[in-house]
C-alpha positions in Angstrom: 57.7 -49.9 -67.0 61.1 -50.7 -65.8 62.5 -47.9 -67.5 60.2 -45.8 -65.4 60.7 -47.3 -62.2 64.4 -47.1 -62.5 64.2 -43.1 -63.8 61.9 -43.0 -60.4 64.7 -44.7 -58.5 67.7 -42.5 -59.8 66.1 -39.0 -60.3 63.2 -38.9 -56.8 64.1 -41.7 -54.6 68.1 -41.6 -54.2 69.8 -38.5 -54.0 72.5 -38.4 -57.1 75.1 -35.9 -58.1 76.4 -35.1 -54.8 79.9 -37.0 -54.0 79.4 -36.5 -50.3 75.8 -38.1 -50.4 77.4 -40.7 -52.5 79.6 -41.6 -50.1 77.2 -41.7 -47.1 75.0 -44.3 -49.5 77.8 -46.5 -50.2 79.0 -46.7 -46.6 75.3 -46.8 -45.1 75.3 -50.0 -47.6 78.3 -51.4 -46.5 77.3 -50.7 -42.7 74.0 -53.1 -42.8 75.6 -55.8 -45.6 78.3 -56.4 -42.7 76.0 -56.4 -40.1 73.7 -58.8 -41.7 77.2 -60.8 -42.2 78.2 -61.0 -39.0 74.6 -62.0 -37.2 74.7 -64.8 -39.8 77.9 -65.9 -39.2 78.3 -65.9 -35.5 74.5 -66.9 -35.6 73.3 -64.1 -33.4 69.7 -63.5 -34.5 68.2 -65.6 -32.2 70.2 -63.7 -29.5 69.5 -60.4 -31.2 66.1 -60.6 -30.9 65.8 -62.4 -27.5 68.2 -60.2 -26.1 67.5 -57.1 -27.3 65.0 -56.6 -29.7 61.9 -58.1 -27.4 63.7 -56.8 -24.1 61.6 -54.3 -21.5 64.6 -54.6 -19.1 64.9 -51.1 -18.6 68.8 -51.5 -18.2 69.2 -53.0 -21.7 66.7 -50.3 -22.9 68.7 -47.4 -21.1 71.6 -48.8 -23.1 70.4 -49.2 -26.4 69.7 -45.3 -26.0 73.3 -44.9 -25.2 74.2 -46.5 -28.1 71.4 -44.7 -30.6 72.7 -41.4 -28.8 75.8 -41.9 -29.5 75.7 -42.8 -33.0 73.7 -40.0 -33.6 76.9 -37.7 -32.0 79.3 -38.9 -34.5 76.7 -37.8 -37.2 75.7 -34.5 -35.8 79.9 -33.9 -35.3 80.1 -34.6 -38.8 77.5 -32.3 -40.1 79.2 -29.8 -37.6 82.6 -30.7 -38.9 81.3 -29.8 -42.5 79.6 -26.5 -41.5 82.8 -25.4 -39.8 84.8 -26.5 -42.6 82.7 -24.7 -45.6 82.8 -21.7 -43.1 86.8 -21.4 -42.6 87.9 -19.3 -45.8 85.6 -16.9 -47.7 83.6 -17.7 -50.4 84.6 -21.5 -50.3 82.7 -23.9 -52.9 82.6 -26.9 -50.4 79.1 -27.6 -50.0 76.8 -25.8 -52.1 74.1 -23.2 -50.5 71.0 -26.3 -50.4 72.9 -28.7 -49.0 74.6 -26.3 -46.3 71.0 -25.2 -45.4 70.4 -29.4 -45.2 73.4 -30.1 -43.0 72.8 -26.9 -40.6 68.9 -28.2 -40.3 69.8 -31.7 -40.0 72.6 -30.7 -37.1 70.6 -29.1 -35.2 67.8 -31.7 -34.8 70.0 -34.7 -34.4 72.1 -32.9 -31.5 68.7 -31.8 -29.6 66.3 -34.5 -30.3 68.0 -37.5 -31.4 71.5 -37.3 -29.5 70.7 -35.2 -26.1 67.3 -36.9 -25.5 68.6 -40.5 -26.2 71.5 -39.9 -24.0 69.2 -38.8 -21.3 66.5 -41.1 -21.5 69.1 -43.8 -21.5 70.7 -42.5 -18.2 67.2 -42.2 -16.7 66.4 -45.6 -17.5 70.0 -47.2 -16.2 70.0 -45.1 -13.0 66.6 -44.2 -11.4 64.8 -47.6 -10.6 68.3 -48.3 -8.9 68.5 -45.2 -7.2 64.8 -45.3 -5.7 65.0 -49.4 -5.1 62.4 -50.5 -7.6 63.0 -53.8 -9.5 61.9 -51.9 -12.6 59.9 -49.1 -14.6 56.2 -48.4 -13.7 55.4 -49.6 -17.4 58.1 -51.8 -19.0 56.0 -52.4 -21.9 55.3 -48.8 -22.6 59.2 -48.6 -21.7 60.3 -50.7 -24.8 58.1 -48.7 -27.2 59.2 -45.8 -26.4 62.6 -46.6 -27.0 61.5 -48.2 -30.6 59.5 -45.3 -31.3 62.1 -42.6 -30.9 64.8 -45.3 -32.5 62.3 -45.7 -36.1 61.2 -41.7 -35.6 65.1 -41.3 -35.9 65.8 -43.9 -38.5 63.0 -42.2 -40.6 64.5 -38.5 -40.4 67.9 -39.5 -40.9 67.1 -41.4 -44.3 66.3 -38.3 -45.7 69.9 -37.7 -46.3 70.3 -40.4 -49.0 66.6 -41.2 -49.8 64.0 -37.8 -51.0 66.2 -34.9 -49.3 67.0 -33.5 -46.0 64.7 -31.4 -44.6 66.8 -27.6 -45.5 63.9 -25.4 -43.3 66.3 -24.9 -40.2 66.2 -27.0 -37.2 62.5 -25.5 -35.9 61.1 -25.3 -39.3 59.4 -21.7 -39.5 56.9 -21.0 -42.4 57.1 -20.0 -45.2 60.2 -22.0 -45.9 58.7 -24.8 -44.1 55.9 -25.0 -46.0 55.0 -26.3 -49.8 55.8 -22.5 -51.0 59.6 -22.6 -49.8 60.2 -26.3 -49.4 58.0 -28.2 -52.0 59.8 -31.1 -51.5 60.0 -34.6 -49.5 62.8 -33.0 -46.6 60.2 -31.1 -44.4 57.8 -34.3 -44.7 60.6 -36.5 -43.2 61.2 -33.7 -40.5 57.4 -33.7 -39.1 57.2 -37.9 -39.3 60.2 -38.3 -37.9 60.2 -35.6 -35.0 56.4 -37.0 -34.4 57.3 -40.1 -34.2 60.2 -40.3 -31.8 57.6 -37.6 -29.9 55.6 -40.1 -28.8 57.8 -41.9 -27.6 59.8 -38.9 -25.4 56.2 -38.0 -24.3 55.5 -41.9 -22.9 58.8 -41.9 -21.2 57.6 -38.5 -19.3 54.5 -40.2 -17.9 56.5 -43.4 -17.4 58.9 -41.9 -15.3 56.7 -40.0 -13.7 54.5 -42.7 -12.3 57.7 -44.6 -11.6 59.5 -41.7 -9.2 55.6 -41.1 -7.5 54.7 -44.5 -7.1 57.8 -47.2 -6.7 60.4 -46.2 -4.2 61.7 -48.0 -2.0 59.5 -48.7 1.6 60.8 -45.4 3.5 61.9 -43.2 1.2 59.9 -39.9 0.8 60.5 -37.6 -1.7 62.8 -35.2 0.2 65.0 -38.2 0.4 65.3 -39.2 -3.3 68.7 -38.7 -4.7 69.6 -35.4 -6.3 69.7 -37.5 -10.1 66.1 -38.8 -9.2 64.5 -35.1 -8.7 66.2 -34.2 -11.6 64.1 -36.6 -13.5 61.4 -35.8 -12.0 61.1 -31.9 -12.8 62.5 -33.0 -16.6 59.7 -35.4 -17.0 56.9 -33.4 -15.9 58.0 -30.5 -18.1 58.1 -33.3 -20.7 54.7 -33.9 -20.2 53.5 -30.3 -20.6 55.7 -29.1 -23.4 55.9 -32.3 -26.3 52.0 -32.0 -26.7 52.8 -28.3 -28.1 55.1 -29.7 -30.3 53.1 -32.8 -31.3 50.0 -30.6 -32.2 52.4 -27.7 -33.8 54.0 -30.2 -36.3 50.4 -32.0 -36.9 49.2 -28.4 -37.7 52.1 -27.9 -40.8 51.8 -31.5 -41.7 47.5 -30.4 -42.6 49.6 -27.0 -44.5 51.5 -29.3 -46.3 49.1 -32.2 -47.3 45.5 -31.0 -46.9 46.4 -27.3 -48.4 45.0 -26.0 -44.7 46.3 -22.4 -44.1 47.4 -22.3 -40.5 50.3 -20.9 -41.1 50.0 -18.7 -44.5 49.5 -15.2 -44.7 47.6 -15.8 -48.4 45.2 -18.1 -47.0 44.5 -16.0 -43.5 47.0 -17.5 -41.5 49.7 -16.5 -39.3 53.3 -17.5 -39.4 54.0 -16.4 -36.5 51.4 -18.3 -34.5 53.9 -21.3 -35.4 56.9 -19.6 -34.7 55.2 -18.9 -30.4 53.9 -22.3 -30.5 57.5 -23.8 -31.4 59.2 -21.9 -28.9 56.5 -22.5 -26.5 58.0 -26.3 -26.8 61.0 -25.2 -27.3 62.6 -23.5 -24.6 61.3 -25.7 -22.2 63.2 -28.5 -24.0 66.5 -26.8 -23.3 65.4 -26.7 -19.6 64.3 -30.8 -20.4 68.0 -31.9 -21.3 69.9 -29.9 -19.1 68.1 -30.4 -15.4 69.0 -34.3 -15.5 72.6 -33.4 -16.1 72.3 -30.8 -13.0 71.5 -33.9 -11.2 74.3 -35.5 -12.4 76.5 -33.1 -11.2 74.7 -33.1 -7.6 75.5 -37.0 -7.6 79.3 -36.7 -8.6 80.1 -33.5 -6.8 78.7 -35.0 -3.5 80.5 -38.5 -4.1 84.0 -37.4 -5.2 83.7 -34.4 -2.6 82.9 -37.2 0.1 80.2 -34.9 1.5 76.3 -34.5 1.4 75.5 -32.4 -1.3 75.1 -28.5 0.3 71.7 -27.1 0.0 69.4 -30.3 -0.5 66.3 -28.5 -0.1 67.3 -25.5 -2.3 68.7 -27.8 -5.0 64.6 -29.4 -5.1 63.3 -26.0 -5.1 65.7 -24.5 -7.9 65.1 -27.6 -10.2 61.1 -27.4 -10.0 61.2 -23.3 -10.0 62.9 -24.1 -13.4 60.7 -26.7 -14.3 57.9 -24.1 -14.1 59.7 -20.6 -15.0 60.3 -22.8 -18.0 56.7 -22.5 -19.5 57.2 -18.3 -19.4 60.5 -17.4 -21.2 59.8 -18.4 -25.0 58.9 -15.1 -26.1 63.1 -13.9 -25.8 63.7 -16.2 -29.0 61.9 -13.6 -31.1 62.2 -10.1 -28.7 63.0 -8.2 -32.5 59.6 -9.3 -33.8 57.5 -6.4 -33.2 55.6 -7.4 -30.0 55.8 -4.6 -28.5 57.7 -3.4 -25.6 55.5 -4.1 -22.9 55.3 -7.8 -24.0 59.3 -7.9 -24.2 59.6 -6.7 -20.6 57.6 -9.3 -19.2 59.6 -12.3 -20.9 62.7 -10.2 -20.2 62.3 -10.2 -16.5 61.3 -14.0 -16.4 64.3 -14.9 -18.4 66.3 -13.0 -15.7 64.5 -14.5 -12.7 65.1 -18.1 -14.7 68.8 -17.5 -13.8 68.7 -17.1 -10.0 67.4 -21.0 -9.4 70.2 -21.9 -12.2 72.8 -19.7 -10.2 71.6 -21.4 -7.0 73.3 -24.8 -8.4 76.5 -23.4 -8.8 76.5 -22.2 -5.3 75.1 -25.7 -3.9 78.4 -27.5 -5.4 81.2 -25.1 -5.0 80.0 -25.3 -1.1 79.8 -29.2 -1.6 83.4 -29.4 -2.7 84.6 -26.6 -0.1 86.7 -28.2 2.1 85.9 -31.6 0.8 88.6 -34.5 -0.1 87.7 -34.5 -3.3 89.0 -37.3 -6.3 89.7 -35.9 -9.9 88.0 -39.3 -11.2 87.1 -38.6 -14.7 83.4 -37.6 -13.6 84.7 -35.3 -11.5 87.2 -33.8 -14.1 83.9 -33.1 -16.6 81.9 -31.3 -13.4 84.4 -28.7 -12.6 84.9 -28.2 -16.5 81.2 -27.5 -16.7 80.8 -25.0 -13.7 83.1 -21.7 -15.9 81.6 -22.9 -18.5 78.2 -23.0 -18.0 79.0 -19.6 -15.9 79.8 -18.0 -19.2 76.7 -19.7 -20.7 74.6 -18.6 -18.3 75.6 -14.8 -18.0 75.8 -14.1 -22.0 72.0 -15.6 -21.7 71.3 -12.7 -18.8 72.5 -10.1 -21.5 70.7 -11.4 -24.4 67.1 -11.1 -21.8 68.0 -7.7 -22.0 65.7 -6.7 -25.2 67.3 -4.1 -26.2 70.7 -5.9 -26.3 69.2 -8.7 -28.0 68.0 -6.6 -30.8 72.3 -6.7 -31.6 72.8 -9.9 -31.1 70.0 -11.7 -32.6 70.8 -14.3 -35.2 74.1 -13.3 -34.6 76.7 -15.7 -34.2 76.9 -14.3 -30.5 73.8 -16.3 -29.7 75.4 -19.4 -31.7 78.2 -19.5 -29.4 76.2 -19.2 -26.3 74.0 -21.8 -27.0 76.3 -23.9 -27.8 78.5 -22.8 -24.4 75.2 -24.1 -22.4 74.1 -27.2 -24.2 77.7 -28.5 -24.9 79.4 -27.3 -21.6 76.0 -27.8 -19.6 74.3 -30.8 -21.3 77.1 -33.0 -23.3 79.6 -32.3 -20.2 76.8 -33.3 -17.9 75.9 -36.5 -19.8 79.6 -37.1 -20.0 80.3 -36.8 -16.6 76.9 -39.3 -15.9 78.1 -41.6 -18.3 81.4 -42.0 -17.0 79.8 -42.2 -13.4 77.6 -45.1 -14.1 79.4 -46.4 -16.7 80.9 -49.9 -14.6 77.3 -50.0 -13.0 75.8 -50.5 -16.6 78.8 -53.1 -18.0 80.8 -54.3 -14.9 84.0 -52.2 -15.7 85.5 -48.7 -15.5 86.8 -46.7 -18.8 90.6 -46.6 -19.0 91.8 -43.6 -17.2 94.3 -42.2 -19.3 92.1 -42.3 -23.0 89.6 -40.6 -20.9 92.0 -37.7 -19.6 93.3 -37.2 -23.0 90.0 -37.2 -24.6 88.7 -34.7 -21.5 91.2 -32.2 -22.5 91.0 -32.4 -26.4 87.2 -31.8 -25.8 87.7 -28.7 -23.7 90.3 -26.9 -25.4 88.5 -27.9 -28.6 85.6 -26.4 -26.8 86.7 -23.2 -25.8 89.1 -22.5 -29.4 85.8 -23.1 -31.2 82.8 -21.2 -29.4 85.0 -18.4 -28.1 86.5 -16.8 -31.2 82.4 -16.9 -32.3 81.4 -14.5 -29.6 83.3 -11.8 -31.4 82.7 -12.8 -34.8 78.7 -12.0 -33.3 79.3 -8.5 -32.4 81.3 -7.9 -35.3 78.3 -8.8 -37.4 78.6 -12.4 -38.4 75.1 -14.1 -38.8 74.5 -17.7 -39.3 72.3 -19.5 -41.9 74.7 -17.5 -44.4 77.2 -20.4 -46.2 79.8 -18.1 -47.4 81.1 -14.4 -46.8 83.5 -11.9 -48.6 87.2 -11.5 -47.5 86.9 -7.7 -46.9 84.8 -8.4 -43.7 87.9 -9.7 -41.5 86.1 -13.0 -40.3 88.3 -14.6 -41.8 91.1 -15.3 -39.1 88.4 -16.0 -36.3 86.8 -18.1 -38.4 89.8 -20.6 -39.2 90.4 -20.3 -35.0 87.0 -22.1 -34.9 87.3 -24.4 -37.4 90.4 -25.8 -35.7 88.6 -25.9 -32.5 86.1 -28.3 -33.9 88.2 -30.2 -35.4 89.9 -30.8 -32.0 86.4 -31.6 -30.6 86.1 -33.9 -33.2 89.4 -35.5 -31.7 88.2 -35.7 -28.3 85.4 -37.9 -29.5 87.6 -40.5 -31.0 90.0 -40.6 -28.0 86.4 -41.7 -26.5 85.9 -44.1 -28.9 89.2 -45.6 -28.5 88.6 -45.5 -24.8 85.6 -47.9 -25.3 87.4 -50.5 -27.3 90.6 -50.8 -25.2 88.5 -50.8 -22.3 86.4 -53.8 -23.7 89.8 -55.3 -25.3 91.4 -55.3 -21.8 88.7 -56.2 -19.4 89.1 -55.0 -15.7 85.8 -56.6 -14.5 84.6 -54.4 -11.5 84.5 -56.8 -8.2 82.6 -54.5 -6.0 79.4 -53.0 -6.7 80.1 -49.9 -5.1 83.0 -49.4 -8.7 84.0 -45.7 -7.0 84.5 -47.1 -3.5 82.4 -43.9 -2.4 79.1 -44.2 -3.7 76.1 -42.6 -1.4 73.1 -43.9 -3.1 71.6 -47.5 -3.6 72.8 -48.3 -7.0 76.2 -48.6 -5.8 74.5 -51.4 -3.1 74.1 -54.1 -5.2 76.3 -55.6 -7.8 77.4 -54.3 -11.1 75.8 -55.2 -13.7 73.0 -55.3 -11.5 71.3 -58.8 -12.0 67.5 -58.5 -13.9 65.8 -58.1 -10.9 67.5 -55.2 -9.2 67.3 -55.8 -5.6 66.6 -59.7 -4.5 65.3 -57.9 -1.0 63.9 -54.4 -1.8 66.0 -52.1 0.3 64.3 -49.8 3.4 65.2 -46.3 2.7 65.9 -43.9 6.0 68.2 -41.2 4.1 68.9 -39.5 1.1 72.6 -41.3 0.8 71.0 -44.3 2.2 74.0 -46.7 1.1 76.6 -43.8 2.3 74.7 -43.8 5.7 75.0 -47.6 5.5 78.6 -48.3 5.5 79.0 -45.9 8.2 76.9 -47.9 10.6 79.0 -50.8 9.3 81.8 -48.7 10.1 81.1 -48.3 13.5 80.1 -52.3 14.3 76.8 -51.5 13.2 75.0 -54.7 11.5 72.0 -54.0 8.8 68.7 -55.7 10.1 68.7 -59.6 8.5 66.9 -59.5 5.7 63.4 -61.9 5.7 63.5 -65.0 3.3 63.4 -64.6 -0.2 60.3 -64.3 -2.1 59.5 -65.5 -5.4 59.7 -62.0 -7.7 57.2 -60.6 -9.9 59.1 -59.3 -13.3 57.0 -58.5 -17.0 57.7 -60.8 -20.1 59.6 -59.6 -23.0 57.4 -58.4 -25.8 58.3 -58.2 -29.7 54.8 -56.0 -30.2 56.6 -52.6 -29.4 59.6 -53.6 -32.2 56.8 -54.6 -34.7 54.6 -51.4 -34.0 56.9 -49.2 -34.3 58.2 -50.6 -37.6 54.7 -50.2 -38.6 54.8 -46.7 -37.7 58.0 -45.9 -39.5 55.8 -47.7 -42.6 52.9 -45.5 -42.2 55.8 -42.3 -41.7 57.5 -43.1 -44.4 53.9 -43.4 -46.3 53.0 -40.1 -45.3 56.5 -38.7 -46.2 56.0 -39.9 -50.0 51.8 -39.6 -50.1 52.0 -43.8 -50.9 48.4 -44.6 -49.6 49.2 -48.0 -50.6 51.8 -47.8 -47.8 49.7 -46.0 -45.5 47.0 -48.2 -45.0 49.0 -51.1 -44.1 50.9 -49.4 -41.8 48.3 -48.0 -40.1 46.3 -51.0 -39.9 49.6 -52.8 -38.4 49.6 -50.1 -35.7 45.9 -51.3 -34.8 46.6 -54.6 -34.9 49.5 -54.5 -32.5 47.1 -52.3 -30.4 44.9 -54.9 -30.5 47.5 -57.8 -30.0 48.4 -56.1 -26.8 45.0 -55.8 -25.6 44.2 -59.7 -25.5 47.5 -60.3 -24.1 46.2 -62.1 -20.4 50.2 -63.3 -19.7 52.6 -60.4 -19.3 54.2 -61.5 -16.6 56.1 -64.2 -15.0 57.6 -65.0 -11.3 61.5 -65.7 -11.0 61.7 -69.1 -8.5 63.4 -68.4 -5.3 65.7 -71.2 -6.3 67.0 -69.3 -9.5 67.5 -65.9 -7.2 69.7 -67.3 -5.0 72.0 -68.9 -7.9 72.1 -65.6 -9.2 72.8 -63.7 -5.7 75.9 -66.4 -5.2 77.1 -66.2 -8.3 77.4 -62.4 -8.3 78.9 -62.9 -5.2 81.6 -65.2 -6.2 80.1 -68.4 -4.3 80.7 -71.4 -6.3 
């Protein structure tokens, strides 16, 4: 018996025989033993689970996304790191051809799901109840879970590296390869559990921020007054809430192929694979449009602040980002023009993918006319917005000529369309979330990021940038494809190839110049005095402390502008005094809750069940998700009022009154 368990253990459940796996176990073992170690010694459990675990504060929540999000960079860069590495010389035996299809698959999810999503739920959370002058989320409950779901959805996708086998299907899974014919083993199972899992959670967050931006701003403010940030929210959570159903429903669909031997998807059996492959991109494309429209808001916030200006164009800006938001839902069909649908059907998508551009060109023009003539401040958000605008330029127009279906028909799966999409999600997205994080950064922990890391670690990113994606444009037309792990030295790829290596690698750099930048930062502590950090902040975040306390706002502010705060200090300015607030009121704030933690574990039980057909496992975990359901339900005492006395403690102590 023991014999058997332990063959189970060494030849199914761990992955064996690869040093680089190897090494991941041993340090992933390492990683929690220390981390247990530490809680115990400094006796943080209490704290950890009090603090953090339980919390529905949405800041706290917004930064344990961060955190996730981040985490999950360093182990998509790696995976990238590898892939550029096995790619640099011909026919190199680095990583064999399954686990280069495993690392390619796995990098591809991790960047768009688990490190772009975090990283923007994490901003939406930290910045829009401040920016709109609500205390908190419209559903801090649902608020926590979401963030547990899509932290245990991750958890369960990533173990596939060390535990059962990465998923080695590509990033969107198309069948045959997804299904038991080409990958008969556990990798695809951990893709669907953990992508549906974290799902639900991305598709709660949606309708939670939503109902937040609709139904919580501040007395006064209409919607053609809400921040630039805030309607970028907006447009990215309503597409949200159309587009992750597809998905949810898509993945459920090949999970019945791959347990119930249903033929949705198979040819033998009367299916059709490419009713998966429309439904995926159906999700799909809109998801590029998801993570990139907040970090267009970002933009509109820094460009207008560091230009010292209102932002050019309001009402355009509104109109391009939900023109986008819809023109979304009709371009999916370009990510398969050479499919045989026929040329009528590739005109159509080709002329909405070209009429998806002119709202996306719009933007540009809205901040180069904010910063004409402005006084504008290189801060270090600043420095990531004007490296995005040529960048996402070039992004956008080699998208314009792969709409053109005739075009595309050379450049599909070439490495042409690798280095676009990198140039828009990396120069659009990760510069855009940069840019935010640096922004908000002292509004979220009390102090700015040391200037002169963050310059250095600015640069290495964008040369790293440009060394690595550039050199793959021409490798594309000169016939490079991806998915392929090696190629022969009589093709001439060679020398581009090493250019873009290098390039990553000095990415690579950039990101622990970042890192560096946290610590010192942290190490030497320059706690931020004033709320407004920047000294030029237009909207109400920058009104109130930083951190800001629990409560937001002791007196919820009255809203007359779009840069309401900007607006403010010039009345001060000018002798000006705001109206005297009323007297405090006692303040209505939700309880923390250790349900969501304990439900989601329970779903990453019943996942991890499903991934390994366990019905032992199953069962429980299923019936732990009901009971937490049902805990919830007979919970009469969510809430709690904070005494007037313990406000104004906390309002003079933030504002250095002893």
């Amino acid at each position: 018996m023991f014999k058997e368990f332990w063959d189970f253990l060494m030849n199914d459940f761990f992955i064996t025989g690869d040093p680089l796996i190897l090494g991941a176990q041993v340090s992933i073992g390492l990683s929690m033993v220390a981390i247990v170690i530490a809680l115990t010694y400094f006796k943080k459990w209490r704290w950890l689970w009090t603090e953090w675990l339980t919390t529905v504060d949405h800041k706290k929540i917004g930064i344990m996304y961060v955190i996730a999000a981040l985490l999950m960079l360093f182990r998509g860069g790696v995976d990238a790191l590898l892939i550029r590495t096995q790619l640099a010389v011909p026919q190199l035996e680095f990583l064999h051809a399954g686990h280069y299809n495993a690392i390619f698959t796995t990098h591809g999810v991790i960047m768009i799901l688990f490190m772009a999503m975090p990283l923007m739920f994490g901003l939406f959370n930290i910045v829009v109840p401040l920016q709109i002058g609500a205390r908190d989320v419209a559903f801090p409950y649902l608020n926590s879970l979401s963030f547990w779901l899509f932290f245990f959805g991750a958890m369960l996708f990533n173990v596939s590296f060390v535990i059962g086998g990465s998923p080695d299907a590509g990033w969107l899974a198309y069948p045959p390869l997804s299904e038991l014919s080409g990958s008969p083993g556990l990798g695809q199972d951990f893709y669907i559990w953990g992508i549906q899992i974290s799902g639900i959670g991305s598709l709660a967050s949606g309708i939670n921020f939503v109902v937040t931006i609709l139904k919580m701003r501040a007395p006064g403010m209409k919607l053609m007054q809400m921040p630039m940030f805030t309607w970028s929210v907006l447009s990215s959570s309503i597409t949200i809430m159309f587009a992750f159903p597809i998905l949810t429903v898509t993945l459920f669909l090949l999970f019945i192929d791959r347990y119930l031997g249903a033929h949705f998807f198979t040819l033998d059996g009367g299916g059709n694979p490419m009713m998966y492959v429309n439904l995926i991109w159906m999700w799909g494309h809109p998801e590029v449009y998801i993570v990139i429209l907040p970090a267009f808001g970002v933009f509109s916030d820094v460009v207008s602040t560091f230009s010292k200006k209102k932002l050019f164009g309001y009402k355009s800006m509104v109109f391009a980002l939900m023109s986008i938001s819809f023109f979304s839902f009709f371009t999916w069909l370009h990510h398969f023009f050479t499919m045989g649908s026929g040329a009528d059907v590739n005109a159509f998508f080709a002329v909405t993918t070209m009429l998806i551009a002119i709202p996306t060109g719009v933007k540009v023009f809205n901040w180069l006319f904010t910063m004409f003539r402005g006084r504008i401040t290189f801060s270090q958000p600043m420095l990531w917005t004007i490296a995005f605008i040529p960048c996402f330029v070039v992004g956008g127009m080699t998208g314009v000529m792969l709409s053109v279906a005739p075009a595309d028909f050379q450049f599909h799966n070439s490495y042409f369309l690798i280095a676009h999409f990198h140039q828009v999600l990396i120069g659009g997205v990760v510069f855009g979330y940069f840019a935010g994080l640096y922004y908000w950064w002292p509004k979220m922990f009390g102090f700015k990021l040391h200037d002169g890391l963050g310059k250095w670690a600015f640069w290495l990113w964008n040369i790293g940038f440009y060394v690595c994606f550039m050199p793959q444009y021409a490798l594309g037309l000169m016939g490079m494809t991806r998915r392929f792990n090696e190629y022969n030295f009589d093709l001439g790829w060679q020398p581009l190839n090493i250019v873009s290596t290098v390039g990553a690698f000095i990415m690579g750099l950039g990101f622990i110049f970042q890192v560096w930048q946290i610590a010192h930062s942290i190490k030497f502590l320059k706690k931020e005095k004033s709320g407004d950090a920047w000294g030029e902040g237009r909207t109400l975040e920058w009104s109130i402390p930083s951190p800001a306390p629990m409560y937001n706002f002791a007196h919820l502010p009255e809203v007359s502008s779009s840069d309401e705060w900007w607006e403010e200090k010039q009345r001060r300015a000018k002798g000006i005094q705001p109206k005297a607030p009323g007297p405090l009121e006692p303040i209505h704030m939700p309880k923390n809750s250790g349900i969501p933690f304990i439900m989601s574990v329970f779903f990453f039980i019943a996942g991890f069940g499903f991934v390994w057909h366990w019905t032992w496992m199953i069962v429980p975990g299923l019936i732990g998700v009901a009971c937490c359901l049902f805990a919830r339900s007979f919970d009469y005492d969510p809430d709690y009022y904070i005494p007037v006395d313990e406000i104004e403690r906390t309002e003079a102590a933030l504002k250095g009154v002893r």
